[in-house]
N, C-alpha and C positions, 0 to 999 in steps of 0.2 A: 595383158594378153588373155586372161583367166575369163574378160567378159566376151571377146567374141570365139572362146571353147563351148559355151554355154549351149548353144544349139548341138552340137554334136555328141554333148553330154547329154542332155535331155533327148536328144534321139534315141541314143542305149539303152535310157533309161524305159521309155516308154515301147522301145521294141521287145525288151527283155520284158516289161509288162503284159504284153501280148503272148505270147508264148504258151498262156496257160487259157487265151481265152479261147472260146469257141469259132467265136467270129473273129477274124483278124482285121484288123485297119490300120496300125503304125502306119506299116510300110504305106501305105494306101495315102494315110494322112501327109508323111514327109512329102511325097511325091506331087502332090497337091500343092506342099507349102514351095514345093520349088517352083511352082508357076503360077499360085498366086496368094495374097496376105489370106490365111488359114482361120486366125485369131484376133479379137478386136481386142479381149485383153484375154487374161491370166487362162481364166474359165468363161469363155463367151465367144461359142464359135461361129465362121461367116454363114449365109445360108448354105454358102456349095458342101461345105464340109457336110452339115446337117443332113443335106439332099445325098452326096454319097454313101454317108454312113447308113443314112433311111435303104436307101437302094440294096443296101449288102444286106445289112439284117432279111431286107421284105427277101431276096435274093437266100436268103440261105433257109428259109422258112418257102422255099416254095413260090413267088411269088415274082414275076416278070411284070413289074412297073417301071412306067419311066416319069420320074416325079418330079424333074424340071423348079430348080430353085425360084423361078419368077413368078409360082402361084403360090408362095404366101409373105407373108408381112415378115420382116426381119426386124424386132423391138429393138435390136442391139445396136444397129445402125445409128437411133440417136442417144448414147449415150457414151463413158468414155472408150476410147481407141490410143490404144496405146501403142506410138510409130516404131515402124522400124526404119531406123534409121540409116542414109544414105551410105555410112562405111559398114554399117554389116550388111546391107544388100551388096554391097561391092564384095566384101568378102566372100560373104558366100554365094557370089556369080546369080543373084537372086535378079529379074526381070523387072522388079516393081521395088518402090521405096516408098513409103508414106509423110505423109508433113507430122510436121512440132504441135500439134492439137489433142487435147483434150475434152472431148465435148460431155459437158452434162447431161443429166436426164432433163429429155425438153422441155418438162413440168417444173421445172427446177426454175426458170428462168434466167439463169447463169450464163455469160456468154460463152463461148470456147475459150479453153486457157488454153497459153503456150507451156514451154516443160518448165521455164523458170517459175510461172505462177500456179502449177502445179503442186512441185517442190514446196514452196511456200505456203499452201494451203493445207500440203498435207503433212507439215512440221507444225502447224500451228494447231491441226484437228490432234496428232500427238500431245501436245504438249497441256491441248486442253481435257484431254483424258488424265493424262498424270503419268510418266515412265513406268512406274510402278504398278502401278493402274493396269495399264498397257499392257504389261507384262504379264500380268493373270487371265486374260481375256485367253481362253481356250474355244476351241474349232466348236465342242459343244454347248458352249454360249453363245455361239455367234448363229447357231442354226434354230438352238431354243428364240433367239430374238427375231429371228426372219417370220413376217408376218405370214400364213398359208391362204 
């Protein structure tokens, strides 16, 4: 039952994160995710999100735009989307559900995996780093390695 808590705990979490900012968006953000998929994964958001976050910021600096998500490219689109699934859209009375797909970077050439061949690629990318391994990799490693 601990995984479909997860949304309502990550709502606290990120409203009680808000609190201190200037600009506020949680609430803005939840609301959103309750009428349409928000996040393709972790950290990669859809363009509406982008479009209304842009809109509040330009909006609290002064500035009445209306900046319409269908005038730019959305990179994130082809690469992977991580579903949510048809029992936690029911759960939480969500309007949308997503399919079992994972799509690679299009450059990639990889076809779409399902969540089985996911799982198994990404025990196997584990396994060939080394647990060990694995386990020293820090967040500032991982940003020193991101090409700019």
């Amino acid at each position: 039952m601990y995984y479909f808590s997860c949304f309502e705990n990550s709502q606290i979490e990120l409203i009680n994160r808000d609190v201190n900012n200037e600009i506020k968006f949680a609430k803005d953000f939840f609301e959103l995710a309750r009428q349409e998929l928000p996040l393709y994964a972790v950290n990669h958001p859809t363009k509406i999100v982008i479009e209304k976050l842009g809109k509040k910021i330009l909006s609290h600096l002064g500035y009445d735009v209306n900046l319409g998500s269908s005038f730019f490219v959305d990179p994130f689109i082809s690469s992977t989307i991580w579903p949510v699934y048809e029992e936690v859209s029911k759960m939480h009375n969500l309007p949308y559900s997503t399919s079992m797909l994972f799509l690679p970077q299009v450059e990639s050439g990889m076809k779409a995996l399902d969540l089985q061949e996911l799982v198994v690629r990404s025990f196997e990318k584990y396994r060939s780093v080394g647990h060990k391994e694995f386990m020293k990799i820090g967040l500032a490693q991982e940003l020193e390695a991101i090409p700019l």
